[in-house]
Each structure stands twice: as structure tokens, then as C-alpha cells.
C-alpha positions as CSV (number, residue, x, y, z in Angstrom):
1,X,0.0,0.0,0.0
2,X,1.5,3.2,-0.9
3,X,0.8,6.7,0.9
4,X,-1.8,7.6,-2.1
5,X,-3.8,4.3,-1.2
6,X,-4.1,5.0,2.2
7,X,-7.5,5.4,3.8
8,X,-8.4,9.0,5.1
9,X,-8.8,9.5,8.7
10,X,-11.7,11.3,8.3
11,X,-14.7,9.9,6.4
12,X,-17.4,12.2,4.9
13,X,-19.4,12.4,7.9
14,X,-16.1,14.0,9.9
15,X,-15.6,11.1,12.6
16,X,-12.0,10.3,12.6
17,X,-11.8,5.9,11.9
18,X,-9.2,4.3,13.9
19,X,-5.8,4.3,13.5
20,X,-4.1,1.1,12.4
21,X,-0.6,0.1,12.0
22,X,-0.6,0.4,8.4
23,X,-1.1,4.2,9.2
24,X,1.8,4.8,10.9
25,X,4.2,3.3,8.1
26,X,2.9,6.6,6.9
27,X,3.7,9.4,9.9
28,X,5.5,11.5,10.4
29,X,7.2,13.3,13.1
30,X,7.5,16.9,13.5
31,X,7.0,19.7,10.9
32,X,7.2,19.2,6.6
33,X,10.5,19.8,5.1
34,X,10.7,23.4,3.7
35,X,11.8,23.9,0.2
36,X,15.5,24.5,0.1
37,X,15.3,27.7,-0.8
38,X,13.5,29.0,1.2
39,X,15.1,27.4,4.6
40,X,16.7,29.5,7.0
41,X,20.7,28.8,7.2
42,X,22.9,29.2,10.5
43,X,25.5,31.9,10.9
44,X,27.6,33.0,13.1
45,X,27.9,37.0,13.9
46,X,29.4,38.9,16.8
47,X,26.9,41.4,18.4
48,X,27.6,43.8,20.8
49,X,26.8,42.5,24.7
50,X,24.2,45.2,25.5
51,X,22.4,44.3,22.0
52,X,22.2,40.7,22.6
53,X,21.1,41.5,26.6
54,X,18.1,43.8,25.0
55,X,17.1,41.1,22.6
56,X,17.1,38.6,25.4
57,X,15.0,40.9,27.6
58,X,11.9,40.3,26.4
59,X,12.6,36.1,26.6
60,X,12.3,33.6,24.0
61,X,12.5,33.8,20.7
62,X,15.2,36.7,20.8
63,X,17.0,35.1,17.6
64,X,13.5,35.2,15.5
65,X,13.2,38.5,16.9
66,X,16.8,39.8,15.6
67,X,15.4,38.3,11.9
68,X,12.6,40.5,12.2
69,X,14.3,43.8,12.8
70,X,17.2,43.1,10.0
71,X,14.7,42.2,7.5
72,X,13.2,45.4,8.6
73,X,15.9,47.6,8.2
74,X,17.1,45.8,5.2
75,X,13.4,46.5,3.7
76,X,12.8,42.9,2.7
């Protein structure tokens, strides 16, 4: 059986069917692959102390947060 000839897990009057076996050959963990191109890549940059502190400040997600303003003083 091949991913295309799997049953759906939710028939037509939306109750989910049981999950077999033969449905998880077929999972998957986590989130779907993004397209090369548009993947983020790792750097390495040296920031001044009091910048990375400020970014910090306001808790997680300070690196998403430093992609935000560059992208926004870049005009991207």
C-alpha cells in the first residue's frame, strides 16, 4: 500500500476511523521539510553584549526577533 492508497482518517461524515498500524508506516514526526530555498541557514555574527542583553530581555525567541528587525531595516 502506498501513501496515495491509504484510507483518510476522516470519512465524509467527519468522525476520525481508527488508527491502524498500516497508518503509521505513513507518519511522520514533526513539521514538513521546507523547500530548500527558502530554509533558513545558521551563521555566526558577533553582536555587541548590550544588544544581545536587549534582545534577550523580552525572553524567548530573541533570535526570530533579531530576523525581524534586519529584515526590517534591510526592507525585505
Amino acid at each position: 500500500m502506498t501513501v496515495l492508497e491509504v484510507e483518510p482518517l476522516v470519512g465524509e461524515d467527519g468522525e476520525v476511523r481508527e488508527i491502524t498500524m498500516e497508518d503509521l508506516k505513513f507518519a511522520r514526526r514533526g513539521r514538513p521539510t521546507m523547500p530548500e530555498e527558502t530554509r533558513k541557514k545558521r551563521v555566526s555574527i558577533m553582536l555587541d553584549p548590550e544588544i544581545i542583553d536587549r534582545l534577550k530581555s523580552d525572553g524567548k525567541g530573541w533570535q526570530t526577533r533579531a530576523n525581524a528587525l534586519l529584515r526590517k531595516a534591510l526592507a525585505l
